[in-house]
C-alpha positions in Angstrom: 2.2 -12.1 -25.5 3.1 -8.3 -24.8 4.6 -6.6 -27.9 6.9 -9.6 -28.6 8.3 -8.4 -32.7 10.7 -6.5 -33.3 10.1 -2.6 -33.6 12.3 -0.2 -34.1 11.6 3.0 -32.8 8.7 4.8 -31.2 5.6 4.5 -33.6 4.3 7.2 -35.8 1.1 6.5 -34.7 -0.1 5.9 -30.6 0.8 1.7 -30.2 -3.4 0.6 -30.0 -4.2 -2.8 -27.7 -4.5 -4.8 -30.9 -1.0 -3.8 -32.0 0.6 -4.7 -28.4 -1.7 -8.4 -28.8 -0.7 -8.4 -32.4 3.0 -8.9 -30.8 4.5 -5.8 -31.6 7.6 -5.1 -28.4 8.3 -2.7 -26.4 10.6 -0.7 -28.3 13.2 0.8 -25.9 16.0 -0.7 -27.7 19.7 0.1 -26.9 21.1 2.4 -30.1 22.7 -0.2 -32.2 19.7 -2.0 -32.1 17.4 0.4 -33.7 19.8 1.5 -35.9 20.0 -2.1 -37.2 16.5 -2.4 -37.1 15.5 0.7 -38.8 18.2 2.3 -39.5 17.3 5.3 -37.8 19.3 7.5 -35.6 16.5 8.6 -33.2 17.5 7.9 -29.8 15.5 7.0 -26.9 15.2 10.1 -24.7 14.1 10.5 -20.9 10.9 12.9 -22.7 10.4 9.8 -25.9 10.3 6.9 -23.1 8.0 8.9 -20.8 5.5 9.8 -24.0 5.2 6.1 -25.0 5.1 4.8 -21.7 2.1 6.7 -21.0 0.5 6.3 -23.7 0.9 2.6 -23.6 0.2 2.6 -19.7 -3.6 4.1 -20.8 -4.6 2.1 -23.2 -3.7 -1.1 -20.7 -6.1 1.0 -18.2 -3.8 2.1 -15.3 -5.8 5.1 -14.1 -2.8 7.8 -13.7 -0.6 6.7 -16.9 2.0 9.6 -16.7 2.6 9.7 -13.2 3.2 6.2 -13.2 5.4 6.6 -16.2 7.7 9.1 -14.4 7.9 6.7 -11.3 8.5 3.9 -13.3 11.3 5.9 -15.0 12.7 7.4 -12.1 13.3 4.1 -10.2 15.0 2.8 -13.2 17.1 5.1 -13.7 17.6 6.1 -9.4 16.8 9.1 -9.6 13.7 11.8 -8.4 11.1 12.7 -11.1 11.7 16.4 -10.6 15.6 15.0 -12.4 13.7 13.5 -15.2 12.8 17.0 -16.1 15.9 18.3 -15.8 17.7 15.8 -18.2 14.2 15.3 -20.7 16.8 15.2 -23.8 18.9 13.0 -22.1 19.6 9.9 -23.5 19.5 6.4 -21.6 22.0 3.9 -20.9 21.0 0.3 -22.4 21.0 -0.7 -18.8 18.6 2.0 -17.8 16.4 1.4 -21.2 16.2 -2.3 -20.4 15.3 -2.3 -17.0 12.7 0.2 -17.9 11.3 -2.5 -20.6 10.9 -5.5 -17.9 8.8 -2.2 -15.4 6.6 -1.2 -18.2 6.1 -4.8 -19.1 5.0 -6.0 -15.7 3.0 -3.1 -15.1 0.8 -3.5 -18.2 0.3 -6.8 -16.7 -1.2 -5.1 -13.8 1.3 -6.0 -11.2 1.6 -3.2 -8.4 3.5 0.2 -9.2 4.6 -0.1 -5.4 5.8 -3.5 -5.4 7.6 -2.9 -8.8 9.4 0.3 -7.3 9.4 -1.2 -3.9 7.5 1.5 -1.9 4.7 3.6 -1.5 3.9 7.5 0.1 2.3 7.3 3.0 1.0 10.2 5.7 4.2 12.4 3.7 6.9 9.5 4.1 8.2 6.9 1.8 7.3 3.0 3.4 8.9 0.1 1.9 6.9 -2.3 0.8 7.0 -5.7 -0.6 4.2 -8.3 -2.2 4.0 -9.4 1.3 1.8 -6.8 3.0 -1.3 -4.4 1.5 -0.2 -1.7 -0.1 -0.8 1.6 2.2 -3.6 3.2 1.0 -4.8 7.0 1.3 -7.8 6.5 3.2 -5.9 4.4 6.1 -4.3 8.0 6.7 -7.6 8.9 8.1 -7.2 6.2 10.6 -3.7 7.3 12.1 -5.5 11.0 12.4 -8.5 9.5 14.4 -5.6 7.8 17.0 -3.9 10.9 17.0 -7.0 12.8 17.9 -7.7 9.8 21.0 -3.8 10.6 22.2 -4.5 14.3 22.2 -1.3 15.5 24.6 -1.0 12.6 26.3 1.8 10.9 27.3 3.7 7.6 28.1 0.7 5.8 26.0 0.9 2.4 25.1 -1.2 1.2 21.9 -1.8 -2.2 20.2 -2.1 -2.3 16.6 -3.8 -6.0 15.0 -2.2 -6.4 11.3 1.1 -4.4 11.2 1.7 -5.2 7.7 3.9 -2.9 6.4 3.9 -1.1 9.8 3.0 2.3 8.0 0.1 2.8 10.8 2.6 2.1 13.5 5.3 4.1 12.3 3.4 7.0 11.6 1.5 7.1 14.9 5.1 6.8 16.8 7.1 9.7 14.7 3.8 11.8 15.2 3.9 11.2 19.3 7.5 10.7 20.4 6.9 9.8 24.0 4.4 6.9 22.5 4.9 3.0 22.6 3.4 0.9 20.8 3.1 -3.3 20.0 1.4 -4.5 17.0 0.6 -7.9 15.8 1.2 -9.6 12.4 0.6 -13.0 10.7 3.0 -13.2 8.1 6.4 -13.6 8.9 7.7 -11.6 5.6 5.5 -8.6 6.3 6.9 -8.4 10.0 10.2 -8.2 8.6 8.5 -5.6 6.4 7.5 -3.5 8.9 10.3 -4.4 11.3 13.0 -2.8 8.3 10.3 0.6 8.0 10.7 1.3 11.9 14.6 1.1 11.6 14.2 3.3 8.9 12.7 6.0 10.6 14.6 5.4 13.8 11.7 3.9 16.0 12.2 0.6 16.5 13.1 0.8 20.1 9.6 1.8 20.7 7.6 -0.8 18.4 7.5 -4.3 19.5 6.3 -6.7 16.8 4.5 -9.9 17.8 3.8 -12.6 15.1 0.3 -14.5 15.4 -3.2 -14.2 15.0 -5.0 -11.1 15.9 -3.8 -10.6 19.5 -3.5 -14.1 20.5 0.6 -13.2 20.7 0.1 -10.7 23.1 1.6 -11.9 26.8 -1.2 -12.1 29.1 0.3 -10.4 31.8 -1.2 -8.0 34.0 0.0 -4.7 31.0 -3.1 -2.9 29.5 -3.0 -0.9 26.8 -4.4 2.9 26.1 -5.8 2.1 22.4 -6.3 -0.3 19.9 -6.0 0.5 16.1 -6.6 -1.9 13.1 -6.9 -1.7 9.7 -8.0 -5.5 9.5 -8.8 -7.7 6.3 -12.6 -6.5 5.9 -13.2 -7.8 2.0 -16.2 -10.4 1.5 -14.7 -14.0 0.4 -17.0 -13.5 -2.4 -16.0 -10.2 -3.4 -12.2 -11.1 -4.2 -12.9 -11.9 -8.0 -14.2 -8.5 -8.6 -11.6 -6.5 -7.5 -9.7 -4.8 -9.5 -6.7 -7.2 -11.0 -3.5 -5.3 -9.2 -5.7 -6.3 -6.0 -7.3 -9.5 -6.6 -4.3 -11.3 -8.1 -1.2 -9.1 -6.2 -1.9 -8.3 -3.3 -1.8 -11.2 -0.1 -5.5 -12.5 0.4 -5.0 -13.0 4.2 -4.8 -9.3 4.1 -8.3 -8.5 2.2 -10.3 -11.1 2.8 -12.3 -11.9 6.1 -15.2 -14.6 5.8 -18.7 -14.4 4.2 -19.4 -10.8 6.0 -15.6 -9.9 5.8 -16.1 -8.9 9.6 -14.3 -12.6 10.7 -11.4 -10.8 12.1 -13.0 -8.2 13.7 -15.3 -10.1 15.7 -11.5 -11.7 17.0 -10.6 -8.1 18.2 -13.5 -7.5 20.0 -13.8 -10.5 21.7 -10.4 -10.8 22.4 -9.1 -7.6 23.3 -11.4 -6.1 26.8 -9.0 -8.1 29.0 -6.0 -6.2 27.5 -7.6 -2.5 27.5 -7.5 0.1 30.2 -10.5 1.6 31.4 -11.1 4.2 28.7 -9.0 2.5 26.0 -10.2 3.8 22.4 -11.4 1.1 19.5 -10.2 2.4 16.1 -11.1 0.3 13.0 -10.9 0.8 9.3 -13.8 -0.5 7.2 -16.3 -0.9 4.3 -18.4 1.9 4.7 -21.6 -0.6 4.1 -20.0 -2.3 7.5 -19.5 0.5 9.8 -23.3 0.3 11.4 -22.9 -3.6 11.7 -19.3 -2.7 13.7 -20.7 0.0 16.4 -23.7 -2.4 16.9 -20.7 -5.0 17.4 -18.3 -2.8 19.5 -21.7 -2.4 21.8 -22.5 -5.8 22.4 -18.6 -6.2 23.2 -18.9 -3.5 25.6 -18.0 -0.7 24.0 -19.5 2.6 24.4 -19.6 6.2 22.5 -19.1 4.1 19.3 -19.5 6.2 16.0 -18.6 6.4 12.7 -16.3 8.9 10.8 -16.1 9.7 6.9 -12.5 9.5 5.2 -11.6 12.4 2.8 -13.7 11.3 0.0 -16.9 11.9 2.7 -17.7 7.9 3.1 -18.1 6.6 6.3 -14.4 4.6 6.8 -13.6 4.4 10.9 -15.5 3.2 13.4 -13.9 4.9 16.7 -15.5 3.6 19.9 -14.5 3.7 23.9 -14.1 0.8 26.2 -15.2 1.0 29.7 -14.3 -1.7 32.0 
């Protein structure tokens, strides 16, 4: 169990993995409790609970152990980080200190830091999100800039979206292009209400309709067509799940990751279901592995796709697979 003895205040030494398996807890007791304990006086600053947080946070292997400290921090105590600078010698409530405990002790267990603060940055804006949709990740930004370099100046657009999750693509693409509308599909019925509370949010919800099904089976088959079609769809290898990293793997909703023995299962669904709902020179805009992305334009082509081509994401690895369709 994680640090489960009593300790009384912030070790001389940095707390090592075999103390923490060794039982030793995680000491952010309220004042009368470490005085009891050790009869000390030192008090649990906002600058003492940051320094063994992120200490502790390495040594349990979260890549970026201070900033996730300070977030941590902040959402306990509901404030900014740039406050937690501005009140380093302050002391914290025991409300504040134990809330903080239960965050440090579920992150060391590798559960999200943006389903334990309940959001996550995305494209500059803060999404909600819950253990209900995929948490927005920086290269899906390189998506929304690939749509909004299809829609150009255009105007009175109308785009579908397969997987809304936690509508950040959506959102994004509709506060970027005001005059844009836009219908995306989603399985889950808690991530639709997910993205469904993000587009009130930001004031958009008039212009996002949100369908619940598979892939764009819940899309009316009526005589509308749409201008584009974006997806950042469930591309992971069924056999690839148990090497993922453990916030992934054992957090984050499989029906979001994984796609079949290729991981391409749901994209062949979008191609072969969406040329009857595209205009005439409708763009195709798909996040992927970047070991996929050949396999995907030779795809799009057979579909009936043309101009298909791939584009990197900021780390220079091919990520998008943009295409054209032509009725």
């Amino acid at each position: 169990m994680l640090l489960q003895n009593a300790a009384a205040a912030l070790p001389e030494r940095p707390l090592s993995i075999s103390d923490a398996s060794a039982g030793q807890r995680i000491p952010f007791m309220s004042t009368s409790e470490q005085s009891v304990a050790s009869g000390s006086s030192d008090i649990w600053t906002v600058q003492r609970i940051l320094q063994w947080t992120a200490e502790f946070l390495r040594q349990k292997g979260v890549e970026s152990p201070r900033v996730e400290a300070e977030l941590l921090l902040a959402h306990a105590r509901g404030c900014n980080r740039i406050r937690l600078y501005t009140d380093f010698n302050e002391p914290l409530s025991d409300a504040h200190r134990a809330q903080m405990r239960e965050l440090v002790r579920r992150r060391a267990a590798r559960e999200p830091l943006a389903y334990l603060v309940g959001a996550k940055e995305f494209y500059g804006r803060r999404f909600r999100v819950s253990p209900a949709v995929l948490i927005p990740r920086p290269e899906t930004e390189n998506l929304v800039d690939c749509c909004l370099d299809q829609i150009a100046d255009q105007t009175d657009l109308h785009v579908l979206e397969v997987g809304a999750g936690s509508g950040c693509i959506a959102v994004t693409l509709l506060l970027q292009k005001p005059t844009l509308q836009m219908t995306a599909t989603e399985l889950c019925p808690e991530a639709i209400q997910v993205a469904a509370e993000n587009a009130e949010q930001y004031g958009i919800a008039d212009r996002l309709q949100l369908l619940q099904g598979s892939v764009l089976e819940p899309v009316p088959a009526t005589e509308q067509r749409y201008h584009g079609l974006v997806s950042n769809p469930p591309y992971i290898r069924d056999d690839e799940l148990a090497g993922l990293a453990p916030e992934v793997r054992e957090h984050e909703p499989r029906l979001a990751l994984c796609s079949g023995t290729d991981g391409l299962d749901v994209v062949r669904a979008i191609l072969q279901q969406c040329p009857p709902l595209l205009h005439d020179g409708a763009f195709l805009a798909l996040e992927l592995d970047p070991a996929q992305c050949e396999r995907v334009c030779e795809l799009a082509a057979a579909a009936g796709f043309t101009d298909a081509r791939i584009l990197p994401d900021n780390a220079g690895l091919n990520r998008i697979v943009a295409a054209t369709w032509r009725a």
